[in-house]
Backbone as JSON, one array per atom type, in Angstrom:
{
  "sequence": "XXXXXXXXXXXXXXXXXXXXXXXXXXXXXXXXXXXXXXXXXXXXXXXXXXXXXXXXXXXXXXXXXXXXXXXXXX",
  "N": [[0.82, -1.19, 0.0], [1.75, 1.2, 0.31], [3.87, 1.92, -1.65], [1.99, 2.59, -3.52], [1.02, 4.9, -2.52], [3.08, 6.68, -2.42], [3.77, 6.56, -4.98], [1.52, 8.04, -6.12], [1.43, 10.85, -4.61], [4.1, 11.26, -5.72], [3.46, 11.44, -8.18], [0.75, 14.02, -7.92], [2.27, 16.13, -7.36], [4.0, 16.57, -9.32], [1.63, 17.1, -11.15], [1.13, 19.3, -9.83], [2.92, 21.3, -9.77], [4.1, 22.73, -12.14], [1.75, 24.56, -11.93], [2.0, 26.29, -9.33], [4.83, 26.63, -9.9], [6.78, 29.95, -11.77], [7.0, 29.83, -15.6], [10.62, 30.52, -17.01], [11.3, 30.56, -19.23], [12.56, 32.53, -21.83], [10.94, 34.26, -24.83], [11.32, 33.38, -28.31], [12.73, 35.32, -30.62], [11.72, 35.78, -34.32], [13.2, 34.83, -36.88], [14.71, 37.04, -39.35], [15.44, 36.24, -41.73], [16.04, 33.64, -44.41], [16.24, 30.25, -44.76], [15.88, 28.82, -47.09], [15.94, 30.8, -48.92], [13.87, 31.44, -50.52], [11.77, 34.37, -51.24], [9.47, 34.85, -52.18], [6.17, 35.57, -51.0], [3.86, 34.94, -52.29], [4.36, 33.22, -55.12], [4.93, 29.5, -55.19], [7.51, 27.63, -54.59], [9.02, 25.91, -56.98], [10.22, 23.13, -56.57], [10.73, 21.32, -53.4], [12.47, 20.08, -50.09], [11.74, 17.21, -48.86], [12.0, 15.14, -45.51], [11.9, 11.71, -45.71], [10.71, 8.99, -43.74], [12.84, 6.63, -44.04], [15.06, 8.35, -43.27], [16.09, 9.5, -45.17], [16.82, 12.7, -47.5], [15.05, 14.05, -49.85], [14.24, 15.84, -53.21], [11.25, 16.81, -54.49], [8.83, 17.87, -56.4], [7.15, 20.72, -55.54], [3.69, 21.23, -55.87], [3.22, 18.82, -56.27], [3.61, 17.48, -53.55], [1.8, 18.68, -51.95], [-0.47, 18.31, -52.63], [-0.35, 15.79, -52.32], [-0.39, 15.09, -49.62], [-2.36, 16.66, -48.47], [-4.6, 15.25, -49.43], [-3.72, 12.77, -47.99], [-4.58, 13.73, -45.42], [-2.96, 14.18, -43.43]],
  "CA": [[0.0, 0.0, 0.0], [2.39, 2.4, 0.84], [4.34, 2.21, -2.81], [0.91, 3.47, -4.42], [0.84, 6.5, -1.98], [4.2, 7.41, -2.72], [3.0, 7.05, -6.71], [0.4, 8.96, -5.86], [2.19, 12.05, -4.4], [4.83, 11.82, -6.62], [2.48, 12.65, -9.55], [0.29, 15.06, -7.65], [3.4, 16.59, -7.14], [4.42, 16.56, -10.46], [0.81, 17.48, -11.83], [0.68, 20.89, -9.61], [4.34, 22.17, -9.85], [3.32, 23.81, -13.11], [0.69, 25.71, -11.73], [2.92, 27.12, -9.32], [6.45, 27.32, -10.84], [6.16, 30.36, -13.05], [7.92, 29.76, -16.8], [11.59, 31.45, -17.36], [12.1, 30.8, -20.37], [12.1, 34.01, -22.54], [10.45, 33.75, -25.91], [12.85, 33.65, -29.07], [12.51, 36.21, -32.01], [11.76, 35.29, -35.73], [14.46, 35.2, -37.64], [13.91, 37.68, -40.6], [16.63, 35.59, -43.02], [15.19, 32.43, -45.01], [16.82, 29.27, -45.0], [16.35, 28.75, -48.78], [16.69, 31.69, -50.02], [13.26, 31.45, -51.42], [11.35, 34.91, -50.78], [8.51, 35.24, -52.04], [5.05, 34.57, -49.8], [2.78, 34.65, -53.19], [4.57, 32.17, -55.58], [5.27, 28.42, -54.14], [8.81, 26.96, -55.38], [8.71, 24.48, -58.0], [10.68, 21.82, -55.88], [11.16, 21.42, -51.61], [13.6, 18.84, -49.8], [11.29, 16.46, -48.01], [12.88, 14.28, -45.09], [11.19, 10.51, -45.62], [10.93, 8.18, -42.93], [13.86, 6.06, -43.87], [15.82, 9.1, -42.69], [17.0, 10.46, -46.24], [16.0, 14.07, -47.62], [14.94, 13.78, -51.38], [14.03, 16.81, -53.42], [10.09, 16.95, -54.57], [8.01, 18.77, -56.65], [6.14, 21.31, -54.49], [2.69, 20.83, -56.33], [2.47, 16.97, -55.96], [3.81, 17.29, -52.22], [1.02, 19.4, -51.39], [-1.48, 17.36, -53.16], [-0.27, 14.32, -51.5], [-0.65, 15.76, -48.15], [-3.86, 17.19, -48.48], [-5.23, 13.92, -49.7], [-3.67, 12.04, -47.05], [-4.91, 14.24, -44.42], [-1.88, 14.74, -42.51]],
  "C": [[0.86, 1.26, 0.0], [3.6, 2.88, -0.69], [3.07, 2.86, -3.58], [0.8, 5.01, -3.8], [2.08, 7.25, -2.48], [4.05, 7.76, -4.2], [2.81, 7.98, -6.71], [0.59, 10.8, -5.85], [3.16, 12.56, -4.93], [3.93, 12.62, -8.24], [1.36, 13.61, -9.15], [0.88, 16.35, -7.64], [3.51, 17.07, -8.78], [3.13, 17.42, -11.66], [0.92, 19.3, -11.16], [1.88, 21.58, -10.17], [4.22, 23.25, -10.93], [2.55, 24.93, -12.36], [1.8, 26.61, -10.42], [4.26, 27.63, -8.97], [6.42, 28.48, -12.13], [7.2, 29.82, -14.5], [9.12, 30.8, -16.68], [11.72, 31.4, -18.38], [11.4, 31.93, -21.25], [12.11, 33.57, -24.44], [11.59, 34.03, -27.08], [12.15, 34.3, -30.23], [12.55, 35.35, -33.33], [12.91, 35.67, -36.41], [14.14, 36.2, -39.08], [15.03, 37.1, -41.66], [15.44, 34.44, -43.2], [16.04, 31.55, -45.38], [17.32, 28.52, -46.0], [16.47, 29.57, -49.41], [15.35, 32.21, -50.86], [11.89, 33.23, -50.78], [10.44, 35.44, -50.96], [6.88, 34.65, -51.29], [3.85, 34.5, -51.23], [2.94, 33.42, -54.05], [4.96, 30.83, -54.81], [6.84, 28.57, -55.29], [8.41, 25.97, -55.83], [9.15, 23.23, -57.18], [11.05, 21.99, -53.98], [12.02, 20.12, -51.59], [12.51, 18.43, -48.83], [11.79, 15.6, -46.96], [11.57, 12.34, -44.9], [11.96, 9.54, -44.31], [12.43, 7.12, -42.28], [15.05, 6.96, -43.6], [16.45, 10.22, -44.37], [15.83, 11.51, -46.86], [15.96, 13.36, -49.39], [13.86, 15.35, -51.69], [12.56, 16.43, -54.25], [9.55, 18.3, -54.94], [6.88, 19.22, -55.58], [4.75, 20.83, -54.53], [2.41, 19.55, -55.92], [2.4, 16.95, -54.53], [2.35, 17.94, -51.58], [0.14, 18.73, -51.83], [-1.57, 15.9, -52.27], [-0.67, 14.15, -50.25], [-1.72, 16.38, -47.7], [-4.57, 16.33, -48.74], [-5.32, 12.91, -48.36], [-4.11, 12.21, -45.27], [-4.3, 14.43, -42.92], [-1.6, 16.95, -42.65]]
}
């Protein structure tokens, strides 16, 4: 009995602390640079670098990617 109380209080514990510990961490600014280079917000880019499951990046037409992904409802 006395291992479930200790459970118990450890995650009561654990559930309040949040409420009150306040947050420090201080929020981080947008970067105003672009990673590709690509800058406009009206046209898409013809091709993106996708990273697939099996860990490798492969380059992809934008159009289909977005199609695919909207289909698949991810």
């Amino acid at each position: 009995m006395r291992p479930i109380r200790l459970t118990a209080a450890a995650l009561a514990v654990a559930l309040l602390l949040p409420v009150f510990v306040p947050a420090t961490a201080s929020p981080v600014e947008a970067s105003t640079g672009s990673c590709t280079g690509w800058t406009s917000r009206v046209e898409p880019p013809e091709t993106i670098r996708v990273l697939r499951r099996s860990g490798q990046v492969v380059e992809v037409g934008f159009r289909a990617y977005v199609a695919r992904v909207m289909v698949s409802g991810e």
